[in-house]
C-alpha positions as a Markdown table, in Angstrom:
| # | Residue | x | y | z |
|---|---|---|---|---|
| 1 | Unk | -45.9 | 169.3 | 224.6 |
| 2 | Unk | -45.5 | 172.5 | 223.1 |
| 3 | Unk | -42.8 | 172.6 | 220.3 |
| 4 | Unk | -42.6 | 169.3 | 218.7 |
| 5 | Unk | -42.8 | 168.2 | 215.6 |
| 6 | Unk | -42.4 | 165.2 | 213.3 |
| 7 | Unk | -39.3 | 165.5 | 211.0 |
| 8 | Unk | -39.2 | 163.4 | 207.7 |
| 9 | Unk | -35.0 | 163.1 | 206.6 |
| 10 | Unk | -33.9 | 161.2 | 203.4 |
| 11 | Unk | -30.4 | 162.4 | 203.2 |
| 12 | Unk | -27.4 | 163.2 | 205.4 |
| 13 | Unk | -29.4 | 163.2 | 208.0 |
| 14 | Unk | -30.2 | 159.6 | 208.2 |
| 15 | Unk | -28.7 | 157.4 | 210.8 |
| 16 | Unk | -25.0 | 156.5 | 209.8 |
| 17 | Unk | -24.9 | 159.9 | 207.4 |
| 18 | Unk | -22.5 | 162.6 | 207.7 |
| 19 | Unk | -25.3 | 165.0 | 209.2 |
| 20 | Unk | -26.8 | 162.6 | 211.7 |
| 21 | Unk | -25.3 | 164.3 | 214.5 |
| 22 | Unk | -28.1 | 167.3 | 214.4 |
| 23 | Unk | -30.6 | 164.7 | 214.9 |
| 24 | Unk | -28.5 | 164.0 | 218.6 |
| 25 | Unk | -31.3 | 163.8 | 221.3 |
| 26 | Unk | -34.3 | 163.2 | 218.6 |
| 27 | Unk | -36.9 | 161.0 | 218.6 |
| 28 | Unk | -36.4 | 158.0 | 215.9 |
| 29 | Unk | -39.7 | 157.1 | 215.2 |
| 30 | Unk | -39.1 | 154.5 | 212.2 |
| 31 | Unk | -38.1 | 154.1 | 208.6 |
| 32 | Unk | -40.8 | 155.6 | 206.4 |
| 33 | Unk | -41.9 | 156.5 | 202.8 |
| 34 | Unk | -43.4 | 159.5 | 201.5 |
| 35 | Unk | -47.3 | 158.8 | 200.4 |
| 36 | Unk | -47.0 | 161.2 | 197.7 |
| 37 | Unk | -44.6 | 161.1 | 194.7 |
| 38 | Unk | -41.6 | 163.4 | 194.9 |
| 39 | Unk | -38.1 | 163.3 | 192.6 |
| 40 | Unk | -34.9 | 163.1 | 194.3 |
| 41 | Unk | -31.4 | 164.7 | 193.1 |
| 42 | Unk | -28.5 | 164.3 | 194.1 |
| 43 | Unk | -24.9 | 165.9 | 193.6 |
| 44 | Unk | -23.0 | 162.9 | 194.6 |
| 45 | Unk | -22.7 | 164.8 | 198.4 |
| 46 | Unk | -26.4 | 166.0 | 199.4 |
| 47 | Unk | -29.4 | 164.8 | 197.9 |
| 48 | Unk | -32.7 | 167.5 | 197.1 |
| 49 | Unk | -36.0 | 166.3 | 196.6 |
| 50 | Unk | -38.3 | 168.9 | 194.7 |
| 51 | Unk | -42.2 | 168.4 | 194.3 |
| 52 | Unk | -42.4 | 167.4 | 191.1 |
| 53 | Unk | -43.6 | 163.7 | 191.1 |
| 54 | Unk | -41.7 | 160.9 | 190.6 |
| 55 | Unk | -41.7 | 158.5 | 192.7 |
| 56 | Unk | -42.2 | 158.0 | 196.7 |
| 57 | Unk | -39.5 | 159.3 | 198.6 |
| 58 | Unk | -37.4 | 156.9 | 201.4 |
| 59 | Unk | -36.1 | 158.3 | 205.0 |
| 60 | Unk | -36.7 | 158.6 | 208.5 |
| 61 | Unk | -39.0 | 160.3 | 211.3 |
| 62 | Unk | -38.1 | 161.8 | 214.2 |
| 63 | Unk | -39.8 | 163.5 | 216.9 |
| 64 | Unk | -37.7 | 166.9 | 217.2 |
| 65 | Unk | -38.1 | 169.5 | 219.4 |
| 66 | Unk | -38.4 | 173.9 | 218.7 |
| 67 | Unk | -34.2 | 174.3 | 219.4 |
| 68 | Unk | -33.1 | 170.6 | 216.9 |
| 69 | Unk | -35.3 | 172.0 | 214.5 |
| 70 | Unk | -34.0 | 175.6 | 214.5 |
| 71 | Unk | -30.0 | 173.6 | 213.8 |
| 72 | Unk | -31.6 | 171.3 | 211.2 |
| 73 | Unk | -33.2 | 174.7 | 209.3 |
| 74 | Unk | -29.6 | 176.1 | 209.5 |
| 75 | Unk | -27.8 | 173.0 | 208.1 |
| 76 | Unk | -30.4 | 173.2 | 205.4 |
| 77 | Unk | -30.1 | 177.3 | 204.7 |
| 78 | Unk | -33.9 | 177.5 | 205.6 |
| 79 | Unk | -35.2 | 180.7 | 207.4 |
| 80 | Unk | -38.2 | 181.5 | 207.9 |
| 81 | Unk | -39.8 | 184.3 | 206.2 |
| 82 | Unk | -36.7 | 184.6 | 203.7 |
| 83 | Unk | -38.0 | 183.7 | 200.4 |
| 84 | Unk | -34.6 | 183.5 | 198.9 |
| 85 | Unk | -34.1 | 180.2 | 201.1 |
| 86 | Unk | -32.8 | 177.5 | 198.5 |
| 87 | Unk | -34.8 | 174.9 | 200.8 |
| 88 | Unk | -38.4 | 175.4 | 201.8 |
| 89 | Unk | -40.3 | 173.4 | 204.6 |
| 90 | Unk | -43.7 | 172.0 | 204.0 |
| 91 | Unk | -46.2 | 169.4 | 206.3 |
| 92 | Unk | -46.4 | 165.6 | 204.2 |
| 93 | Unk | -47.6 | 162.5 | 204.9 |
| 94 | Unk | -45.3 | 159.6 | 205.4 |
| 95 | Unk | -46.2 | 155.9 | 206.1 |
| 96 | Unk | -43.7 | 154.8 | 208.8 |
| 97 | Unk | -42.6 | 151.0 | 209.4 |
| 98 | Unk | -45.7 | 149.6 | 210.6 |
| 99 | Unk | -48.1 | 151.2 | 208.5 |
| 100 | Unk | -48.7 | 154.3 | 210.6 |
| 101 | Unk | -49.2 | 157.3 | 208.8 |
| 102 | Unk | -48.1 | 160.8 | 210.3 |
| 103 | Unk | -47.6 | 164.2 | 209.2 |
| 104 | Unk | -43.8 | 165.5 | 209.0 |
| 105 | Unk | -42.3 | 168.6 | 208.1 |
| 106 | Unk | -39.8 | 167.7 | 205.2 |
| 107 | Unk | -37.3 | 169.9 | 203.2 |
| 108 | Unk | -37.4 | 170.2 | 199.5 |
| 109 | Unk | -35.5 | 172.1 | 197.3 |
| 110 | Unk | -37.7 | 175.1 | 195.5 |
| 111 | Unk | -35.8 | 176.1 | 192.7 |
| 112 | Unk | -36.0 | 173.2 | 190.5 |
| 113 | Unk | -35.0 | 174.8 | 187.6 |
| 114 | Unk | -31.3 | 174.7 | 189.1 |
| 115 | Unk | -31.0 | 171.5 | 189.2 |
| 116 | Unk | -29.1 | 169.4 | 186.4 |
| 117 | Unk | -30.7 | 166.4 | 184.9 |
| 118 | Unk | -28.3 | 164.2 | 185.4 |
| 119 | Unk | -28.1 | 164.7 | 188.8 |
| 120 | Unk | -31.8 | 162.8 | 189.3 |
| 121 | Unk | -31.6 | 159.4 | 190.8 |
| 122 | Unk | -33.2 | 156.9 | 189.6 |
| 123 | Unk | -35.5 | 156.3 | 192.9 |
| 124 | Unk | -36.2 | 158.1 | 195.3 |
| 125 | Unk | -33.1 | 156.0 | 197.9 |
| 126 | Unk | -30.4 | 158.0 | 198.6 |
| 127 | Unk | -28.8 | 155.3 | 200.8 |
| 128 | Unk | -28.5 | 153.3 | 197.9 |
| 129 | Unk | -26.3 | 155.6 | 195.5 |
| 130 | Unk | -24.7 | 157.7 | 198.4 |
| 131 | Unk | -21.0 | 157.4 | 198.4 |
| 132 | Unk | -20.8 | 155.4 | 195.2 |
| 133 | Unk | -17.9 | 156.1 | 192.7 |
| 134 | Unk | -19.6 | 155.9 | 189.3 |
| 135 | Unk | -18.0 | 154.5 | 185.5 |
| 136 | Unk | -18.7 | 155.9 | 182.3 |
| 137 | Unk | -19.0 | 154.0 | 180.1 |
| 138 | Unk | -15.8 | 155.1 | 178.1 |
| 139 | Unk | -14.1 | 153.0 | 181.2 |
| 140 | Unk | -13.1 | 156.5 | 183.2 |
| 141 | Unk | -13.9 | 156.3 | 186.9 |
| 142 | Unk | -15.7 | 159.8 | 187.9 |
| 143 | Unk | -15.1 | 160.8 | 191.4 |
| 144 | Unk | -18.0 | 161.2 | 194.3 |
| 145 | Unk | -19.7 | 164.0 | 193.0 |
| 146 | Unk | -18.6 | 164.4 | 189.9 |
| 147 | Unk | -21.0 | 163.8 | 187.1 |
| 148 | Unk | -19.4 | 164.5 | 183.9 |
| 149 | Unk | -17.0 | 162.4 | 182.4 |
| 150 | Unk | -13.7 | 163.9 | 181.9 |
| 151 | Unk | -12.4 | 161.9 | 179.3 |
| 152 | Unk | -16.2 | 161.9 | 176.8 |
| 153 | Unk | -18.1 | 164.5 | 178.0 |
| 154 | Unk | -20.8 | 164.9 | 175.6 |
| 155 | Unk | -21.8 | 161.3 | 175.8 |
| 156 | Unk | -21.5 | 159.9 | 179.2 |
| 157 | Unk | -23.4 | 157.2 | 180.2 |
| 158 | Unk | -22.9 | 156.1 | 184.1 |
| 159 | Unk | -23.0 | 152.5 | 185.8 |
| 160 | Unk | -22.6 | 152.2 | 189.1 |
| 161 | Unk | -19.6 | 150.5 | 189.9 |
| 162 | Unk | -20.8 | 148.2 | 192.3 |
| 163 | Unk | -24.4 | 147.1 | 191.2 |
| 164 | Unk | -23.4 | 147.3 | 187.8 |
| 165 | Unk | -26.8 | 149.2 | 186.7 |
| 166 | Unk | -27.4 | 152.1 | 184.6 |
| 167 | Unk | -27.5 | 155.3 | 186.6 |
| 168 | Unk | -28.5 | 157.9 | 184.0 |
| 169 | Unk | -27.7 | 158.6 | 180.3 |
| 170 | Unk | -27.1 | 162.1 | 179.2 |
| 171 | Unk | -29.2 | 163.1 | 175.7 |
């Protein structure tokens, strides 16, 4: 079956995420986890996961054909043969529910230097901090997306309002 291909999606793409819709007539394979280590940001909207290594990264696989991938590379800015593409595509392994291990094509952001420290989550989960409104410390409620506290800027310190853990602390 000429054209198909294994997708790996941690992000907006997942079931139930704002994105999900240009996985419509996919594949789901199974939950899965990256076998190498990767590090995850996030803006508060969209997470990127770059290939410095971190930690394992958690998503889904689909089974996507030539035309659902050619959507998914626009909804991720990826073209090929442009190599001013924010997002890249490479082959990984990923261990999917069940132990099976396949090889997916996965997006990661190239240009790590753009990122902002703060933004890095502290595992490689986006479902877990998706959506979240965070607290600083200082008591001031920063909205989704917003990572710098309005009110103590140089020191913030995050805790998610809802777990109550510490999210990341700006040095």
């Amino acid at each position: 079956m000429k054209g198909l291909q294994f997708l790996f999606v941690y992000g907006t793409l997942l079931k139930g995420k704002g994105n999900h819709n240009f996985l419509e007539g996919a594949d789901f394979i199974g939950k899965a986890e990256t076998v190498d280590n990767y590090t995850m940001y996030s803006n508060g909207s969209f997470p990127a996961i770059t290939l410095q290594p971190t930690y394992s990264i958690v998503g889904e696989v689909y089974f996507v054909d030539a035309d659902t991938l050619k959507h998914v590379d626009r909804l991720e800015g990826y073209y090929p043969d442009n190599e001013h593409n924010h997002y890249e595509r490479k082959l990984i392994d990923v261990v999917v529910e069940g132990g099976v291990t396949v090889s997916a094509l996965v997006y990661y952001y190239k240009d790590d230097t753009r990122l902002v420290d703060d933004w890095k989550l502290p595992s490689g989960d986006f479902a877990k901090y998706h959506g979240r409104k965070w607290k600083c410390i200082c008591g001031d409620e920063l909205a989704v997306g917003e990572h710098i506290c309005p009110l103590c800027c140089a020191d913030m310190d995050c805790f998610d309002v809802l777990m109550d853990t510490r999210y990341t602390e700006r040095r």
